[in-house]
C-alpha positions, 0 to 999 in steps of 0.5 A: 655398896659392899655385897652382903656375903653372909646373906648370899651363902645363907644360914646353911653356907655359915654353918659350913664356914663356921664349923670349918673356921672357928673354934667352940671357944671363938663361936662362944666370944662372938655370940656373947659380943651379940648378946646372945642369951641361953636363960637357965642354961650355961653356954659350954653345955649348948650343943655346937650344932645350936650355938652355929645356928644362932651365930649364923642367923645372926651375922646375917642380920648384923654382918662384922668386918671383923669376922669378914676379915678372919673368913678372908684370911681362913679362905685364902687359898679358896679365893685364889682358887675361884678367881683363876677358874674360867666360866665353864670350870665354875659351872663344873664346881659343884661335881667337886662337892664330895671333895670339899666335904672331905678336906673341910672346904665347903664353907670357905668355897662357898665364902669364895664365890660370895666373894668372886663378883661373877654371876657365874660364881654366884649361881654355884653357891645354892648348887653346892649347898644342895648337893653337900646337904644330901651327901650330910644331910643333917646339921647334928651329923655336920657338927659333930664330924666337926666337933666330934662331940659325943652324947656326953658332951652334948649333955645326955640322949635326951638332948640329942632327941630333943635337937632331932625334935627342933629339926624336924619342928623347923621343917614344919615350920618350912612347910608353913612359911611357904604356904604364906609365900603362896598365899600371898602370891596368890592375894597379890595376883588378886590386888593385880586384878582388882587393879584392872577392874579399878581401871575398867570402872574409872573409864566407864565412869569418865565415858559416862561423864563425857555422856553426861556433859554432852546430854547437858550441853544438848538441854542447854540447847534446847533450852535456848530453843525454849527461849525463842519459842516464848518470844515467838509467843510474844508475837503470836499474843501481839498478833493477836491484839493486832487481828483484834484491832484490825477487825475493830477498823474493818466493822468501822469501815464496814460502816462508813463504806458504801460500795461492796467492792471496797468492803470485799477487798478489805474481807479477802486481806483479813481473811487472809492475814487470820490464815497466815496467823493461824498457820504461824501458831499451828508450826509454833505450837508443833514445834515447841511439842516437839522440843518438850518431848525431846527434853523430857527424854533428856530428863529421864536418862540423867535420872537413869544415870544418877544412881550409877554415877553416884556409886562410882563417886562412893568407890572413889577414895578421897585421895584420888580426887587428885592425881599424885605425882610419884619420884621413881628412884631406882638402886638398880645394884642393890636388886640386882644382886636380890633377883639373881640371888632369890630368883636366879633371874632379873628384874624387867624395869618397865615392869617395875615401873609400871608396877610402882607409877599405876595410874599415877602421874610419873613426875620423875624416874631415875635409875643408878647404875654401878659402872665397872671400867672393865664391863660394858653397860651401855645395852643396859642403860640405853634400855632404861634410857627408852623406858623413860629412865633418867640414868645415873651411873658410879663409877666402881671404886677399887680399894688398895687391898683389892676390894671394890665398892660401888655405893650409889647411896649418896648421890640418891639422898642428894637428889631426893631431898634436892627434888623433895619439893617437886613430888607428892609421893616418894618411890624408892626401889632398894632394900638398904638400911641406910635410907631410913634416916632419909626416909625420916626427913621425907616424912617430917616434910609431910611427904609419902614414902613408898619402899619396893623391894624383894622381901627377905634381902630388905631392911626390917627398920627400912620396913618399919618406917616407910608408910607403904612397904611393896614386897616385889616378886615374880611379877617384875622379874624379865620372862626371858631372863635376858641380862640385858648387857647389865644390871 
């Protein structure tokens, strides 16, 4: 997938490189070719330094090859410049950044290392940026060392205050926008920790089941006892009815007998035969007390852990009655150039999965890796190998004009739909547009899509038709920001 160069030296970078490369006449064309609208007003009165703005915002959104092409052309020279220079000399670029201001270099040095595919190039373009914004701080000062426009070509003062006005608007603005950022870093650190609680709570309750189980297993049991007590209680009445009987023989034989010793003989045995009864049903009796007080216990701590159990059934959503089975596909290119250009680090994939899979039932997890002939990633994908990652790499295609292309897109479409069957839920990491066709197919099979990726480098149709959208941040990104050997 081609890198997106307008996005990677951003609206200040464009601004640079338009002012430095198009004329009035040429910014207007493209910005009526985008219909881009000024109601009530006519072009040629806009201010310069608006109308490089609004062309800047929008290639962004909707890059052209056309105008792609024209800025190669424009920074030949730049090109050929980055491309020769050594790691050490790119570090030591931006020092050059007064030059480049004077020879009007700064947006096609900038376009350059957009172009250059080192990491080492990419780091330099907000450094110079930076550093060109103090020695010109403002955009109406920039336009018009360009443009050398003056007050009566701009309209009146009056327009002139109210660009100065839009400025410092846009600064407040600026100011709000990242109190949002840390506002939602800091609910995102909440969701994180509600998560852990989440966690405690289904253990404590499965430990409480297992409890459960085992004290109705022992009443069970005990009940079992029960069983045998009322059948020895069946014995104990036959008994009974058999001491009766026997008395009812021994007072017939007390009246047929005429010799004492027979009689006593006959005492002594039933005496004997009550006592052994009567000892019998006393040990009966203690011991079926005892197994009733044992099963009252039992009894009363279920009843204690009723109103527990059924507080925690209440949290429970119905869809975690069952575990979902979650497909894990990884665009480890289109991230990779998010984090380093957002973040300047990288992104730690067991993080990354361990954010997405949660306690989900991870069914498959495959990451797509980009392979250049020239650069070794076998570090990189022996480490997604030992976090359980199926890898996948393409091989970089160098085209006839000396542009390269690594477009991993396909092959993810063909394997998701060719596995669409086997998971509930789909887990896709990229913010590429050309997934929302995807996307939509998922859906119409009744599947859940789920799209990670970092914020401001996503898709805003990619957004628009997932049914879950996980902006990630620094809670994935490596704390040693090591490289890994690769992407």
């Amino acid at each position: 997938m081609e890198i997106n160069r307008f996005r990677l030296i951003g609206t200040e970078g464009l601004n640079f490189l338009i002012t430095e490369t198009l004329s009035r006449k040429e910014i207007t064309k493209w910005l009526n070719n985008y219909g881009v609208a000024y109601p009530g007003q006519r072009i040629d009165k806009i201010p310069i330094m608006i109308l490089t703005v609004d062309l800047a915002e929008v290639l962004q959104e909707e890059p052209t090859k056309e105008l792609s092409h024209h800025f190669d052309r424009a920074s030949e020279a730049e090109i050929a410049l980055v491309k020769q220079l050594s790691k050490t000399e790119l570090k030591n670029l931006p020092q050059r950044t007064q030059e480049f201001i004077e020879n009007e270099q700064v947006g096609k040095i900038l376009w350059a290392l957009a172009t250059d595919s080192r990491p080492e190039a990419l780091k330099q373009i907000p450094k110079i940026i930076n550093k060109s914004l103090k020695l010109i701080p403002s955009l109406l000062a920039r336009t018009k060392i360009r443009f050398q426009e003056t007050p009566d070509q701009m309209e009146d003062e009056g327009t002139t205050d109210r660009i100065e006005q839009l400025e410092k608007e846009l600064a407040q603005e600026q100011e709000k926008v990242n109190a949002l950022k840390n506002e939602r870093e800091k609910l995102r650190q909440e969701l994180v920790v509600l998560g852990h609680k989440k966690g405690e709570l289904q253990r404590e309750k499965e430990s409480l089941i297992q409890i459960q189980n085992r004290l109705q297993s022992e009443i069970a049991t005990l009940r079992n006892e029960i069983a045998l007590r009322q059948r020895d209680k069946e014995t104990i009445r036959e008994l009974e009815k058999e001491n009766k009987r026997l008395h009812y023989e021994l007072e017939k034989m007390k009246d047929l007998s005429n010799t004492d010793s027979f009689l006593a003989q006959v005492t002594n045995l039933l005496e004997k035969i009550h006592r052994d009864w009567t000892q019998y049903q006393t040990q009966s009796m203690k011991q079926t007390q005892e197994i009733l007080v044992s099963l009252r216990e039992l009894d009363r701590e279920i009843k204690g852990m009723k109103p527990f159990l059924t507080r925690l059934d209440k949290t429970k959503e119905p869809s975690e009655l069952k575990r979902s089975r979650v497909g894990l596909f990884v665009d480890t290119q289109n991230i990779f150039y998010a984090a380093k250009d957002l973040y300047q680090n990288i992104v730690d994939y067991e993080k990354l999965k361990s954010y997405v899979i949660r306690d989900r039932i991870c069914h498959s997890a495959i990451a797509y890796v980009v392979a250049a002939p020239d650069f070794n990633q076998s570090g990189f994908t022996n480490y997604l190998t030992r976090l359980g990652f199926e890898v996948k790499t393409q091989p970089l295609i160098v085209r006839g004009d000396g542009s390269k292309k690594g477009d991993v897109d396909v092959n993810i479409a063909i394997d998701i739909l060719g596995m669409a069957d086997k998971f509930d839920i789909l887990a896709l990491v990229s913010g590429d547009g050309d997934f929302v066709s995807l996307l939509n197919q998922l859906k119409a099979k009744g599947k859940k899509v789920e799209v990670y990726s970092f914020q401001e480098t996503t898709s805003f149709r990619l957004k628009e038709v997932c049914d879950e959208f996980y902006p990630l941040g620094e809670e994935v990104l490596s704390s040693t920001k090591s490289t890994l050997g690769g992407q």
